[in-house]
C-alpha positions as CSV (number, residue, x, y, z in Angstrom):
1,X,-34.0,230.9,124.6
2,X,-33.3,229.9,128.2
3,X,-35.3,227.4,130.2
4,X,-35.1,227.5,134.4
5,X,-37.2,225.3,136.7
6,X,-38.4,227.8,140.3
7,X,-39.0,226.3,143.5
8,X,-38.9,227.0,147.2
9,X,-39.6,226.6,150.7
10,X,-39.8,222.9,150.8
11,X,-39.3,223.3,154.4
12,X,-37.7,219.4,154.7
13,X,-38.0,217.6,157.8
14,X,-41.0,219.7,158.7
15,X,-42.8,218.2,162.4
16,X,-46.2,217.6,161.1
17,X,-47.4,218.3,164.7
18,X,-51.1,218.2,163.7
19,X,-50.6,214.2,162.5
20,X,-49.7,211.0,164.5
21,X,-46.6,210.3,165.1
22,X,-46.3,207.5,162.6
23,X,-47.8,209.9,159.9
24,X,-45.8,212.6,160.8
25,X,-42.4,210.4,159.8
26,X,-44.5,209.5,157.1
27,X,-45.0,213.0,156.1
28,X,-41.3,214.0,156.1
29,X,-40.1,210.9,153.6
30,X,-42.8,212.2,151.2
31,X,-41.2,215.6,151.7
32,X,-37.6,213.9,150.2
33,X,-39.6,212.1,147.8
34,X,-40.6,215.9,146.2
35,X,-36.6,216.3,145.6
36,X,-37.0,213.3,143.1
37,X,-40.3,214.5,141.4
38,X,-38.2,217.7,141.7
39,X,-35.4,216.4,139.5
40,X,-37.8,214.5,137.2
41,X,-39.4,217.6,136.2
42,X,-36.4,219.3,135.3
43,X,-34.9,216.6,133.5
44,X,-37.8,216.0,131.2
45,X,-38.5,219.8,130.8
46,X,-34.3,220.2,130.1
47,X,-33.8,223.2,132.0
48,X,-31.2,224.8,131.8
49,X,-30.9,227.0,135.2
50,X,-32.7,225.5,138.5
51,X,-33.4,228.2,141.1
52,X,-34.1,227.2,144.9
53,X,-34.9,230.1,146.9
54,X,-34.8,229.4,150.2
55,X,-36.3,227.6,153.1
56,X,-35.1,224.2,151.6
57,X,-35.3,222.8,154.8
58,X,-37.3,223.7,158.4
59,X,-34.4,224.5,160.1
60,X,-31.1,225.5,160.7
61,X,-30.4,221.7,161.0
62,X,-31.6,218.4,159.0
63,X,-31.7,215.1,159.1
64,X,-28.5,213.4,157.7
65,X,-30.9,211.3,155.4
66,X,-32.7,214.2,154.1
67,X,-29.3,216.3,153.6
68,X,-28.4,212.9,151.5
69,X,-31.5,213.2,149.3
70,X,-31.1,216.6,148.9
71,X,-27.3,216.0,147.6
72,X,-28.1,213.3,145.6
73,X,-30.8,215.2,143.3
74,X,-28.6,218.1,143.3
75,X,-25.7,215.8,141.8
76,X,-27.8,214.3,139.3
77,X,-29.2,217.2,137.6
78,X,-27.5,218.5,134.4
79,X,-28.7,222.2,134.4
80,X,-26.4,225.1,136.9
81,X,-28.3,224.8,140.6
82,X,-28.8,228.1,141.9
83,X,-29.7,228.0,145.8
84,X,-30.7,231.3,148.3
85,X,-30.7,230.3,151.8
86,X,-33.9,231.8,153.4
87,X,-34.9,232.7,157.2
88,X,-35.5,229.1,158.2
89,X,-32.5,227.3,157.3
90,X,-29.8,230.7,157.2
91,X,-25.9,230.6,156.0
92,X,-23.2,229.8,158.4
93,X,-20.4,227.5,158.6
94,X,-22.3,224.6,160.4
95,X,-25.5,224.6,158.3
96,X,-26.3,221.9,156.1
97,X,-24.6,224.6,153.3
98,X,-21.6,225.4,155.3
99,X,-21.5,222.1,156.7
100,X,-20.8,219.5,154.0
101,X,-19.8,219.6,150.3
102,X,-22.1,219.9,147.5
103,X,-21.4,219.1,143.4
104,X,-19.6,221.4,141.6
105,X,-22.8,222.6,139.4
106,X,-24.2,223.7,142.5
107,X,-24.4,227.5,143.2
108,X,-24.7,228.3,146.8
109,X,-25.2,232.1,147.9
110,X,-23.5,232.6,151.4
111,X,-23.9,236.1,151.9
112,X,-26.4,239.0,152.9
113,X,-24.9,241.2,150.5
114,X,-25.8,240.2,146.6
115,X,-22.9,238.2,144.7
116,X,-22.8,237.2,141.3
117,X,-21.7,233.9,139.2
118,X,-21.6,234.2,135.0
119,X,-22.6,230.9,133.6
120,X,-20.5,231.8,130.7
121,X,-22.2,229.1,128.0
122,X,-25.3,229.9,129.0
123,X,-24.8,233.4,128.1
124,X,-26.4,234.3,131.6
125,X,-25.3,235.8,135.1
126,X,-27.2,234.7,138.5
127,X,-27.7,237.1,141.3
128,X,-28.3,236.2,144.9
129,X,-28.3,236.3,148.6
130,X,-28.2,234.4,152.0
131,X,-30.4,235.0,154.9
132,X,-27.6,234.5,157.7
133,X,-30.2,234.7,160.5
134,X,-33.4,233.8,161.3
135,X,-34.2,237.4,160.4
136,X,-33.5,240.2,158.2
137,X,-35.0,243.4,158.5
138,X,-33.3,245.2,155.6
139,X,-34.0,244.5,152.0
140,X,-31.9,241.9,150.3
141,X,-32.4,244.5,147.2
142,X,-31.7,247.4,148.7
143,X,-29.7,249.5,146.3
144,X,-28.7,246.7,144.0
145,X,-28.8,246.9,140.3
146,X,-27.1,244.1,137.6
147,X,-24.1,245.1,135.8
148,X,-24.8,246.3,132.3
149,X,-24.1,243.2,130.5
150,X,-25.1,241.5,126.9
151,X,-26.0,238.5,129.6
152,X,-29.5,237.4,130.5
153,X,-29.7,238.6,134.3
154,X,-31.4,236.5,137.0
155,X,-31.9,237.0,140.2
156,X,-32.7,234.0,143.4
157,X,-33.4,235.6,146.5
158,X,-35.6,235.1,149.4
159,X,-37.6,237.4,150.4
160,X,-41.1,239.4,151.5
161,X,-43.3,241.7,149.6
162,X,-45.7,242.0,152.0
163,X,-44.8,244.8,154.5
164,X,-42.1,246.9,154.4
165,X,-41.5,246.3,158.5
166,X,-41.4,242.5,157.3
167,X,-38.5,240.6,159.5
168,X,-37.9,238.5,156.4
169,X,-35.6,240.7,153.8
170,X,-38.5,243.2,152.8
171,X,-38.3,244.4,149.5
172,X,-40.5,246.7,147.1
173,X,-42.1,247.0,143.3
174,X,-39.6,249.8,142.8
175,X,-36.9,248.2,143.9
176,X,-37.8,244.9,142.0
177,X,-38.6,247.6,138.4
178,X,-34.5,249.0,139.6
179,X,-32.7,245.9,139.6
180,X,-31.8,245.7,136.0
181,X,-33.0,241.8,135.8
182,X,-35.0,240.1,133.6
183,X,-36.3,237.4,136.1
184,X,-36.2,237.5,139.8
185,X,-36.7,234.2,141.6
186,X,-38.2,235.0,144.7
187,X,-39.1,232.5,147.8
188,X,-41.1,233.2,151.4
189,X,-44.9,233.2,150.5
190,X,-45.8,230.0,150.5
191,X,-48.5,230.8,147.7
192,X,-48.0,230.2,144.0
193,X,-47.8,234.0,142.9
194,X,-48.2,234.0,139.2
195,X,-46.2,235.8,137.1
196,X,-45.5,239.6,137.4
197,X,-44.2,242.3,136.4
198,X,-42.3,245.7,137.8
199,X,-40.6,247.7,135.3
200,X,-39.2,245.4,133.0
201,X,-38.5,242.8,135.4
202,X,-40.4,239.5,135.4
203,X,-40.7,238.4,139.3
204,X,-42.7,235.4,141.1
205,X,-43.1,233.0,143.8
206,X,-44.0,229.3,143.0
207,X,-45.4,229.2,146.9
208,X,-44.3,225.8,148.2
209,X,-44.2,222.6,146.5
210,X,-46.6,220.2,149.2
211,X,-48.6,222.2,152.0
212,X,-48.3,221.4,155.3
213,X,-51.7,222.4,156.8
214,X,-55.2,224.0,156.2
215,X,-53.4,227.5,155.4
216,X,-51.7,225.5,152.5
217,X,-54.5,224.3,150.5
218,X,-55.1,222.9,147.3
219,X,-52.7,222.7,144.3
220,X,-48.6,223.6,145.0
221,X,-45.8,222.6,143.2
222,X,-42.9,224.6,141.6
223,X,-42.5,226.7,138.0
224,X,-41.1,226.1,134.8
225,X,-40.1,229.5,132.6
226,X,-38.5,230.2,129.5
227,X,-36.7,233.8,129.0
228,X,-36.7,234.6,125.0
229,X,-36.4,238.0,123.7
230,X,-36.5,239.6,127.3
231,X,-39.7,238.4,128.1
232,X,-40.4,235.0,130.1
233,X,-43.3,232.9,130.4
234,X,-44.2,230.7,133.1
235,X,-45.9,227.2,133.6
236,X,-46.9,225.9,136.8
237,X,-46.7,222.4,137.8
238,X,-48.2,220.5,140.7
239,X,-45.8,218.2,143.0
240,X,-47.9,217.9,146.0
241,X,-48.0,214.1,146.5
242,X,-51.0,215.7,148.9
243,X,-52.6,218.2,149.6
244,X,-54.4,220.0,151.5
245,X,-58.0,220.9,151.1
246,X,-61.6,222.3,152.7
247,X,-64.4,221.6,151.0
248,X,-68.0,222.6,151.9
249,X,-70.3,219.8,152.0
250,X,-74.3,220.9,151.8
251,X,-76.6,218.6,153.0
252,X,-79.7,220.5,153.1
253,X,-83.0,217.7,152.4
254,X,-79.7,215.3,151.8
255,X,-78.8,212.7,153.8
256,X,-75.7,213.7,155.7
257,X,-74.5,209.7,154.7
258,X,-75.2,209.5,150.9
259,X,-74.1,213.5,150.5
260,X,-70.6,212.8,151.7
261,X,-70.4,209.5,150.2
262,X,-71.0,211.3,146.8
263,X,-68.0,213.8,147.7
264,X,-65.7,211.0,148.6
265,X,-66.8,209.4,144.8
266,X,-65.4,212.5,143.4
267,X,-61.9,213.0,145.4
268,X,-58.7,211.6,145.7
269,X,-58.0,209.0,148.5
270,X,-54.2,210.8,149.5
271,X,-55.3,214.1,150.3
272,X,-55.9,215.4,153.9
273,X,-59.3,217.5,154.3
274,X,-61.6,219.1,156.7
275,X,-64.9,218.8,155.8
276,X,-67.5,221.6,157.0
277,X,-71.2,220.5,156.5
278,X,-73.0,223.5,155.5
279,X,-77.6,224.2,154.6
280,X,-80.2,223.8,156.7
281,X,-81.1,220.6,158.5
282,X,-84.7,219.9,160.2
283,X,-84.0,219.6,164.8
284,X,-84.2,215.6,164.5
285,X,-81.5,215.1,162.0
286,X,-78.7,216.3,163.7
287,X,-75.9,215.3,161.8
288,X,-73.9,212.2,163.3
289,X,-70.2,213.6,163.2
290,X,-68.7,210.8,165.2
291,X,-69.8,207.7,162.4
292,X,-69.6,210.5,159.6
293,X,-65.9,211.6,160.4
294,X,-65.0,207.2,160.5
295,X,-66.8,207.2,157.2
296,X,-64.1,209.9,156.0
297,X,-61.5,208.7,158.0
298,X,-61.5,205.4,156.0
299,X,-61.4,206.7,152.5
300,X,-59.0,209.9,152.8
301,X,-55.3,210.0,154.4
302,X,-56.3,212.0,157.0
303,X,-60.3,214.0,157.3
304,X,-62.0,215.7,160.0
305,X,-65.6,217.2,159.9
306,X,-67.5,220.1,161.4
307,X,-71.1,220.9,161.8
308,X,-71.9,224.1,160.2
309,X,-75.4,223.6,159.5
310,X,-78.5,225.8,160.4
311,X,-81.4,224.7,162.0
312,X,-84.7,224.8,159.7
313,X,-87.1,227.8,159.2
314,X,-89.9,225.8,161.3
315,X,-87.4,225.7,164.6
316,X,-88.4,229.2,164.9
317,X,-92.0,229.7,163.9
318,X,-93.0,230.1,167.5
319,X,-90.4,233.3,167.7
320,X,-92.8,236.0,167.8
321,X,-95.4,234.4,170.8
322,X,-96.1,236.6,173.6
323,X,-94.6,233.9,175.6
324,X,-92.4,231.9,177.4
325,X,-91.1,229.8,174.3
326,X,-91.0,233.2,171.8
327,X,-89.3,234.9,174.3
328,X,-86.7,232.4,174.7
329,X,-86.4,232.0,171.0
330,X,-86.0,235.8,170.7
331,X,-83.1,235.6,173.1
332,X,-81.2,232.6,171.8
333,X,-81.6,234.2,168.1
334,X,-79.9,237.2,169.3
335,X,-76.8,235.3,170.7
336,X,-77.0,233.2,168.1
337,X,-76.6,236.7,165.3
338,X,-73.5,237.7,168.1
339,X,-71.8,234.7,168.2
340,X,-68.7,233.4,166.3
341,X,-69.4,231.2,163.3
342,X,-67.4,228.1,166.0
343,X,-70.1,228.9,168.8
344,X,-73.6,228.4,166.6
345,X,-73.6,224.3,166.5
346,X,-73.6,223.8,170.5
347,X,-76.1,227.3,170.7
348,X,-78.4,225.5,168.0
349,X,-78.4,222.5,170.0
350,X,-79.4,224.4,173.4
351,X,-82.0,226.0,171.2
352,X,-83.6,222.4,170.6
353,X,-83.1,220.9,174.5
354,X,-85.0,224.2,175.4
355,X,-87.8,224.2,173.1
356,X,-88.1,220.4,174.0
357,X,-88.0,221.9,177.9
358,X,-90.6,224.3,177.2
359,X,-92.8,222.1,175.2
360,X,-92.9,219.3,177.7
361,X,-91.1,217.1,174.9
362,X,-88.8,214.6,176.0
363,X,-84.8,215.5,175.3
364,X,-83.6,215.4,171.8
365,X,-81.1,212.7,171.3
């Protein structure tokens, strides 16, 4: 039995434009703290093969205290380091890869064309690739297939599944089944895959380890898999020291207050989420976003909130009058049934300083 640890697109020194400034530099030292939950895993789990396929870092250049982390987990670990550089941080001379020396153990593809390295006491060969651009529009498995060999094949390459006009090494299920592998260690989707299957090779992506906004969400973290008997199983593990998240908050007969105090009971203080408050609210208890979002704000790393509520049933009893008020209700319904989902909240509020016009109300507040 072999064991192997998967991971990709860490995408170090990412710019976390979206936070602070001081949150952003925050952000990026949590990102080298992942190489050290990283190693941690892979010690305790004693793997004996570590696959990093690609996008390791954001660009084509990092940090020189980030390229120090990075070499100083590498160095540490016991098991044969296999690494694919992807379309964000490409092979050439002055990368971080070309750039400085890295341990022995250490396995780095520099080419578009597949190589291969026999880990002779492992009984094992590793096949892989480089992205030496920002782009590739052939496939990195185009025509490849592993030498007929008593060896357990793998494969670490970066690349995209989704479209076969992809910029980003596109490859396909046929020729994934052709490649004569048992496990293909793939990177690019930034979404935990789970394992699969094409012919009678085992592929995945773990997605990335820590998200880095609201099209990350929830869990991320990196894959350990054992190869036996040609087949391999897979366990995921979480390393996001945050994450990412959108919950829907309804506060229908609830107030807005003790209904998001009640979800902040239940979370955890270091992730970063946008709140959308959702049900049906009565016209005088419009939701106080500026006290609710402070409320939020001081509990959670980072938390915005949105009103997505709906006004009540008895905002529009008056719809069908042969008047003035039901034929401005008629009207704003209408716009309101056309309108994009980010539109309703300000239309629902004109609905309420017009009916208040009409009915000789003073303004809502």
């Amino acid at each position: 039995m072999l064991t192997f640890l998967h991971a990709a697109d860490f995408h170090l020194d990412s710019p976390f434009h979206a936070l602070p400034p001081e949150q952003a530099a925050e952000r990026r030292q949590e990102q080298r703290q992942l190489l050290t939950r990283l190693a941690d895993t892979a010690r305790q789990a004693q793997v004996d093969l570590v696959f990093l396929a690609g996008d390791l870092f954001d660009g084509q250049r990092a940090r020189p205290e980030t390229v120090q982390a990075l070499y100083q987990v590498l160095e540490e670990l016991e098991a044969e380091v296999f690494l694919s550089p992807g379309n964000h941080d490409p092979y050439s001379p002055t990368s971080p890869y070309g750039k400085f020396p890295w341990p022995d153990h250490v396995h780095i593809f520099t080419q578009a064309a597949p190589a291969r390295v026999e880990v002779p006491q492992l009984g094992a060969v590793v096949y892989g690739s480089a992205f030496t651009s920002l782009y590739r529009m052939d496939s990195p498995l185009a025509g490849f297939h592993a030498q007929e060999e008593d060896l357990a094949a793998f494969g670490c390459f970066h690349g995209d599944l989704s479209s076969a006009h992809s910029r980003y090494g596109p490859i396909t299920h046929n020729e994934i089944a052709a490649s004569g592998l048992h496990y293909l260690a793939l990177g690019h989707s930034h979404s935990a895959s789970g394992l699969k299957r094409a012919g009678k090779t085992y592929y995945a992506w773990p997605g990335c380890p820590e998200g880095r906004g609201f099209d990350e969400t929830g869990d991320k973290g990196v894959y350990l898999g054992q190869l036996e008997g040609g087949r391999v199983s897979l366990d995921f593990v979480p390393l996001a020291r945050r994450r990412y998240l959108t919950p829907s908050l309804d506060i229908t007969g609830q107030d807005p207050a003790q209904a998001l105090e009640a979800l902040i009971r239940a979370s955890r203080p270091e992730d970063i989420l946008r709140i959308s408050l959702t049900g049906t609210r009565d016209p005088d208890n419009e939701p106080n976003l500026t006290a609710l979002t402070a409320l939020a704000s001081g509990y959670f790393y980072s938390a915005s909130l949105y009103d997505n509520t709906t006004l009540s049933q008895a905002l529009w009893a008056r719809m069908e009058e042969d008047t003035l008020t039901g034929l401005f209700l008629r009207a704003m319904a209408q716009r309101l049934q056309e309108s994009a989902p980010s539109e309703r909240p300000l239309l629902e509020r004109a609905v309420r300083f017009g009916l208040a016009a009409l009915e000789g109300r003073e303004e809502p507040q």
